[in-house]
MDTraj code that builds the backbone (N, CA, C; nanometers):
import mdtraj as md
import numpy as np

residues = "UNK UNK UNK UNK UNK UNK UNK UNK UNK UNK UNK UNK UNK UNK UNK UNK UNK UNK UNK UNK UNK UNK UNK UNK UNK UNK UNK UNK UNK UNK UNK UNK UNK UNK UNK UNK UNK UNK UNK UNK UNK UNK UNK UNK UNK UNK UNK UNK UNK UNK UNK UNK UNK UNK UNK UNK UNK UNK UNK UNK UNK UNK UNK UNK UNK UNK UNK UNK UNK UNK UNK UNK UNK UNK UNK UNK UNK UNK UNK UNK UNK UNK UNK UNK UNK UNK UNK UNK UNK UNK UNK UNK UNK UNK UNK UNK UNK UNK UNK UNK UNK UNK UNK UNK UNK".split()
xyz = np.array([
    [0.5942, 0.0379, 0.6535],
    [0.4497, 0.0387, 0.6441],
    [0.3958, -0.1007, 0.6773],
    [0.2829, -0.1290, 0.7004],
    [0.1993, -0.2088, 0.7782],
    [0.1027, -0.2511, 0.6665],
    [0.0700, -0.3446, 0.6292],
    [-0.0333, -0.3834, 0.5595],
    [-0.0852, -0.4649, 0.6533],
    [-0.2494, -0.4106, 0.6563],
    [-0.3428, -0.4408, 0.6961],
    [-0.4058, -0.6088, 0.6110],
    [-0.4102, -0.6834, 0.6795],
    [-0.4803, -0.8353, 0.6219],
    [-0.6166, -0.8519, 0.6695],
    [-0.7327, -0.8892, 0.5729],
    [-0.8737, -0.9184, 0.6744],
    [-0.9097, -1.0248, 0.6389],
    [-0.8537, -1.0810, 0.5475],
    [-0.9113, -1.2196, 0.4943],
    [-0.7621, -1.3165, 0.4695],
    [-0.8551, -1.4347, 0.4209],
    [-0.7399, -1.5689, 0.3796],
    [-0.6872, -1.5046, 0.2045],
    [-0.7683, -1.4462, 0.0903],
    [-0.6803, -1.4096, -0.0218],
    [-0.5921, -1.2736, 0.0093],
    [-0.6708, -1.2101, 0.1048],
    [-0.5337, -1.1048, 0.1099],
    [-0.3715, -1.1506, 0.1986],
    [-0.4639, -1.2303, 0.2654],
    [-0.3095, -1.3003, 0.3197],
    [-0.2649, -1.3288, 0.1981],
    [-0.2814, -1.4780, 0.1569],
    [-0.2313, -1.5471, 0.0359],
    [-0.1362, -1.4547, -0.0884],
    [-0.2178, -1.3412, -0.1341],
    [-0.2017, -1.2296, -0.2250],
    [-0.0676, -1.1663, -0.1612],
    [-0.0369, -1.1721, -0.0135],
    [0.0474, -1.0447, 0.0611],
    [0.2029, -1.1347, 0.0548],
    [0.1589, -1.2966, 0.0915],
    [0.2859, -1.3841, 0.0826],
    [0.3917, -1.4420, -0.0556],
    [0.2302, -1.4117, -0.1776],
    [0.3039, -1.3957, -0.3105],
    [0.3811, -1.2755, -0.4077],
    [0.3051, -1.1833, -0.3041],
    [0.3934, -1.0164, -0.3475],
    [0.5208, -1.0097, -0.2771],
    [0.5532, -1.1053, -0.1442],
    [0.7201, -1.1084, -0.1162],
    [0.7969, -1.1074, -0.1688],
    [0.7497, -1.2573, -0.2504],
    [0.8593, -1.3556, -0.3171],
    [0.9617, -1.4089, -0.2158],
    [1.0557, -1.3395, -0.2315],
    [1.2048, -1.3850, -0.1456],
    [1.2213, -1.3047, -0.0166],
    [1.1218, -1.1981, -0.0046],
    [1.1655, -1.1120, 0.1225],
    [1.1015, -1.1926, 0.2316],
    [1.1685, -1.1575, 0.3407],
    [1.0978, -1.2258, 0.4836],
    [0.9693, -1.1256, 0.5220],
    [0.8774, -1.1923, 0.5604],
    [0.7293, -1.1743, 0.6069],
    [0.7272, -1.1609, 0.7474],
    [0.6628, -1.1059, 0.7931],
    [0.6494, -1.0603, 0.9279],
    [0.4553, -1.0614, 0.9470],
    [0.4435, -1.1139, 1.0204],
    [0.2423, -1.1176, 1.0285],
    [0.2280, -1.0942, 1.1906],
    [0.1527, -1.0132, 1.2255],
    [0.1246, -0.9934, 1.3744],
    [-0.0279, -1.0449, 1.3557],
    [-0.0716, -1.1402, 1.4616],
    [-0.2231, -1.1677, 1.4700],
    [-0.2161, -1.1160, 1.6055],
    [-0.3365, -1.0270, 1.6210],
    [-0.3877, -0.9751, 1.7694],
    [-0.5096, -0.9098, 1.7050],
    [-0.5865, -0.8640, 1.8517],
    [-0.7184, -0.8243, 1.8727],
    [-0.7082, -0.6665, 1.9221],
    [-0.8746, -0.5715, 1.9022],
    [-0.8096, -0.4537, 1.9951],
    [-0.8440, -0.4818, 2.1022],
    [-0.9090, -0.5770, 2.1326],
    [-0.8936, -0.5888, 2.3022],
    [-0.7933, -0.5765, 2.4003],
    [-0.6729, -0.6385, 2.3325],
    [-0.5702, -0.7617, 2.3984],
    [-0.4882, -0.6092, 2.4481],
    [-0.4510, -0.5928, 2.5500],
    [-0.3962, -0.5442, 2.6448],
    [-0.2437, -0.5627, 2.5790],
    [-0.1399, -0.6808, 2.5805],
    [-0.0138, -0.6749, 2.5350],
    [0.0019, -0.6814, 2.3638],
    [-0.1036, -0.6992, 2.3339],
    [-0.1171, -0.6601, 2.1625],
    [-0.0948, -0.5121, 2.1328],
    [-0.1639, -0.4578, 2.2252],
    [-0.1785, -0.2754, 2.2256],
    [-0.0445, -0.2450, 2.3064],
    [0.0194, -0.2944, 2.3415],
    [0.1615, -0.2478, 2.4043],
    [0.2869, -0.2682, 2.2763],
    [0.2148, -0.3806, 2.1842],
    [0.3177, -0.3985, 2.0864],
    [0.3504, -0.3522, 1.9355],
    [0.1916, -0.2320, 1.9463],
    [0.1711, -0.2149, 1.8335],
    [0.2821, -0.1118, 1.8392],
    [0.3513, 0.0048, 1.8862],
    [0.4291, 0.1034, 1.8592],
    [0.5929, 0.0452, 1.8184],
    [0.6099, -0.0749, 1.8926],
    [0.7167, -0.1220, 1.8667],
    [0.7044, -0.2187, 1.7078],
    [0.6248, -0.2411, 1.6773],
    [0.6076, -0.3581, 1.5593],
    [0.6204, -0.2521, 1.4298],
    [0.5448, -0.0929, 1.4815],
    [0.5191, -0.0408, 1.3869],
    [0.6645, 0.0568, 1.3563],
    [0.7459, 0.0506, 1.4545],
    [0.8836, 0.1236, 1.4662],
    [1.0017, 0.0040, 1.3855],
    [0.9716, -0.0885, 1.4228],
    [1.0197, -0.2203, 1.3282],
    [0.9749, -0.2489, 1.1647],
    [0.8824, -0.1571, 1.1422],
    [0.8397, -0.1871, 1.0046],
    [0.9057, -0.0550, 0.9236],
    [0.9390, 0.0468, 1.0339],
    [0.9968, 0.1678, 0.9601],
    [1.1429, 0.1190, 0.9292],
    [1.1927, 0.0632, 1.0556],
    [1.3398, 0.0191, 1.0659],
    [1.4318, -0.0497, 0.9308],
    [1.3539, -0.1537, 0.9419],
    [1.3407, -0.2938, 0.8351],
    [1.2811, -0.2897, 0.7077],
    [1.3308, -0.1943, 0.6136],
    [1.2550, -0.1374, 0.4851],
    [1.2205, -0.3088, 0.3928],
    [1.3178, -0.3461, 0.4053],
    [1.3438, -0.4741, 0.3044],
    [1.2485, -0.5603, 0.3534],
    [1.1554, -0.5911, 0.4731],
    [1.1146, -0.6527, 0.5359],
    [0.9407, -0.6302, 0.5117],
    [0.8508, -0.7473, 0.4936],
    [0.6987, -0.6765, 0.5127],
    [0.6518, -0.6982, 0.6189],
    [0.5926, -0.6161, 0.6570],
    [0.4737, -0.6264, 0.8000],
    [0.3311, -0.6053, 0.7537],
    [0.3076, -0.7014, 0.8441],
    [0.1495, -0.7350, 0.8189],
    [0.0641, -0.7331, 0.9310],
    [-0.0444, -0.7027, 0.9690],
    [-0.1296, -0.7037, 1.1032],
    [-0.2892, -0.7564, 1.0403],
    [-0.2786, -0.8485, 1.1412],
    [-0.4681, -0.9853, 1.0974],
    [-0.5510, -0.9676, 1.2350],
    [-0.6210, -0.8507, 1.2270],
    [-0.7240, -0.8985, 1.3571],
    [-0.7921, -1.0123, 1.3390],
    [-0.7231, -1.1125, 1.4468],
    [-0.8378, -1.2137, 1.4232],
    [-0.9441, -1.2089, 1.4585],
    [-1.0248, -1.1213, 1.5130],
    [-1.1997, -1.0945, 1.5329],
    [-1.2491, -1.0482, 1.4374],
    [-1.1653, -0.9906, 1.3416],
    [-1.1952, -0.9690, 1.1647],
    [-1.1934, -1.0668, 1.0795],
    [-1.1023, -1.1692, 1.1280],
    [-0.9953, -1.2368, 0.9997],
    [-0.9779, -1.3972, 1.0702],
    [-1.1459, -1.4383, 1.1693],
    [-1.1547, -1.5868, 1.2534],
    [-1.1313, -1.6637, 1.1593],
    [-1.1579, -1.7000, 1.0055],
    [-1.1156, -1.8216, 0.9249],
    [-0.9184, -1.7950, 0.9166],
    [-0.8829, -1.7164, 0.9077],
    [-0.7476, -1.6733, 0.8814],
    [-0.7013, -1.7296, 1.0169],
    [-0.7343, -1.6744, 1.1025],
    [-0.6488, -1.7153, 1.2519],
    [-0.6569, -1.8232, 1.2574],
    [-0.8129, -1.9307, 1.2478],
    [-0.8106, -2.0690, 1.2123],
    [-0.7279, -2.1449, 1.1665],
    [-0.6766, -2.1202, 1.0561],
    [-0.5856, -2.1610, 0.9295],
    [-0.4437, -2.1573, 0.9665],
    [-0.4096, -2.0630, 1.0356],
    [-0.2517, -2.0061, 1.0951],
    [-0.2875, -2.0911, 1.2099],
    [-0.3431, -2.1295, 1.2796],
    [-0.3567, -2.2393, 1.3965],
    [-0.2781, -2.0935, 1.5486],
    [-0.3821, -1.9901, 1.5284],
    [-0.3608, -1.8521, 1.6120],
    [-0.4252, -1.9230, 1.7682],
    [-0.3403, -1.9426, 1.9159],
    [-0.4490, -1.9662, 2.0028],
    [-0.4015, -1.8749, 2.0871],
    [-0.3061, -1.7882, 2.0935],
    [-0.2090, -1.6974, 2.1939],
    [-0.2029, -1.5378, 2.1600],
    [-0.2297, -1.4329, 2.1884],
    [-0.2129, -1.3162, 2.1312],
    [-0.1545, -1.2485, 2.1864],
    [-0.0757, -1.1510, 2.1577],
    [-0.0135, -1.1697, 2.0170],
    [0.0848, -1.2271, 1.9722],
    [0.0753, -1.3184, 1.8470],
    [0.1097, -1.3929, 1.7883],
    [0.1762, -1.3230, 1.6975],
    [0.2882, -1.3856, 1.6452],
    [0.4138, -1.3096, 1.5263],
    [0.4811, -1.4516, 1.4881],
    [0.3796, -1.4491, 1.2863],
    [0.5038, -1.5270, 1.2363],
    [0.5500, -1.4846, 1.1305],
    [0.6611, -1.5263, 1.0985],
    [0.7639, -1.5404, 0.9862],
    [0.7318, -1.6014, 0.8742],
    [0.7464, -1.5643, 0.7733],
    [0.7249, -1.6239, 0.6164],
    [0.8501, -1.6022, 0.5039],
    [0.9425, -1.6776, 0.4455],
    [0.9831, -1.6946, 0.3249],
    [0.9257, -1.7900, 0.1998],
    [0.9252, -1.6629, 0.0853],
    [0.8641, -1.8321, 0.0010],
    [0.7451, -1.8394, 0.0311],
    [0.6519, -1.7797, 0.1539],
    [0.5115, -1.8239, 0.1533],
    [0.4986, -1.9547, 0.2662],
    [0.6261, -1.9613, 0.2935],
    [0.6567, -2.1312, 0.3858],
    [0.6990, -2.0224, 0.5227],
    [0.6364, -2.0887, 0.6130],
    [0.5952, -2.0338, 0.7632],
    [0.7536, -2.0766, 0.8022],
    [0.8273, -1.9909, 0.8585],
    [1.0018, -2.0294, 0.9051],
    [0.9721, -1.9882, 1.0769],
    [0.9330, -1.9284, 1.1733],
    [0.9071, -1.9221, 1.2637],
    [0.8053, -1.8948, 1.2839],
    [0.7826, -1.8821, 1.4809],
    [0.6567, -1.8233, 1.5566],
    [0.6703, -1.7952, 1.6935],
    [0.6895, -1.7172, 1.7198],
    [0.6781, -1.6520, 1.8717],
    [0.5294, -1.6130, 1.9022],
    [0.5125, -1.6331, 1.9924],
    [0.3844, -1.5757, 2.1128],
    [0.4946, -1.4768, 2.2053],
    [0.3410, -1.3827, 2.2028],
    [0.4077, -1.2823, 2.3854],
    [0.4755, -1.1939, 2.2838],
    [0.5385, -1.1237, 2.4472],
    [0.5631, -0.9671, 2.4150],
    [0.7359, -0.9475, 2.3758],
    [0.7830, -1.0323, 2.3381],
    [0.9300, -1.0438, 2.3706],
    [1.0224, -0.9500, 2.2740],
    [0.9811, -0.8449, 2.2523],
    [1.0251, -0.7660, 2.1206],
    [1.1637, -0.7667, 2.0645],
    [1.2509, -0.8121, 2.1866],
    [1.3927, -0.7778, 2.1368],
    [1.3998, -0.9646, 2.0696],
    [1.3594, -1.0276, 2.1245],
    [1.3615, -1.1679, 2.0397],
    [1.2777, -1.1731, 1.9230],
    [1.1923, -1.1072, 1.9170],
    [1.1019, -1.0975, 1.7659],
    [1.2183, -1.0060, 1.7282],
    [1.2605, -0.8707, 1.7762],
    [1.4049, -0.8161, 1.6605],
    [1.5381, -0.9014, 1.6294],
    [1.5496, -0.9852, 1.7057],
    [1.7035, -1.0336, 1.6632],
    [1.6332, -1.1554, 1.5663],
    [1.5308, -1.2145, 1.5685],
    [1.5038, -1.3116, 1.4748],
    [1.4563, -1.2732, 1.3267],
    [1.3953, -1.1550, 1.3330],
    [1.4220, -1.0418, 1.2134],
    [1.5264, -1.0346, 1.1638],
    [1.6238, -0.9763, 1.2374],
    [1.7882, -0.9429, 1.1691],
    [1.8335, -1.0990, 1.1591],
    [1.7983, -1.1788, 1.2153],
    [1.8679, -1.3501, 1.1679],
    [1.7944, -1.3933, 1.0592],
    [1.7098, -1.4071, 1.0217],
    [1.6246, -1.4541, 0.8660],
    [1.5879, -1.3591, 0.7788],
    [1.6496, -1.2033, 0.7638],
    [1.6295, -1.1034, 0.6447],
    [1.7349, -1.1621, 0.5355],
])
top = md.Topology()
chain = top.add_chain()
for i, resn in enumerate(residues, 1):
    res = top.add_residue(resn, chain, resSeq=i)
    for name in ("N", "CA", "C"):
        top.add_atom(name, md.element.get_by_symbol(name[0]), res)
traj = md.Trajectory(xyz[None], top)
């Protein structure tokens, strides 16, 4: 499942309900053309990866949030343990956003 983020406390709130699990955050728009190519795969990765959270931040919803994450590329995918940012990929690269999944779970 996918939790939806629209603000900076539901982020905050989503990285302290981890604790120890790895975080997964997609920032994109519905505009974005390779955002909308990545949503079936991100969302097939959230079924995959039970132990794992996924999160999705429109930043045209959530501009102080994307601010804050320092978002300038879409779509954007980072990593969280602890609440402490451990990676970040830009672009569409799905099998490198999956193997860096299975390397920091």
């Amino acid at each position: 499942m996918i939790q939806i983020i629209k603000n900076m406390n539901e982020f905050r709130a989503f990285l302290k309900a981890a604790e120890c699990k790895l975080v997964v955050i997609k920032f994109s728009a519905k505009w974005c053309g390779p955002c909308k190519r990545m949503c079936p795969l991100f969302q097939a990765m959230s079924l995959q990866y039970q132990n794992v959270m996924f999160a999705d931040v429109d930043v045209d919803e959530a501009q102080e949030l994307a601010q804050t994450c320092h978002i300038k590329t879409l779509p954007t995918f980072q990593m969280f343990k602890q609440a402490q940012k451990i990676f970040e990929m830009c672009g569409t690269d799905a099998k490198k956003l999956e193997t860096k999944i299975r390397e920091l779970m």
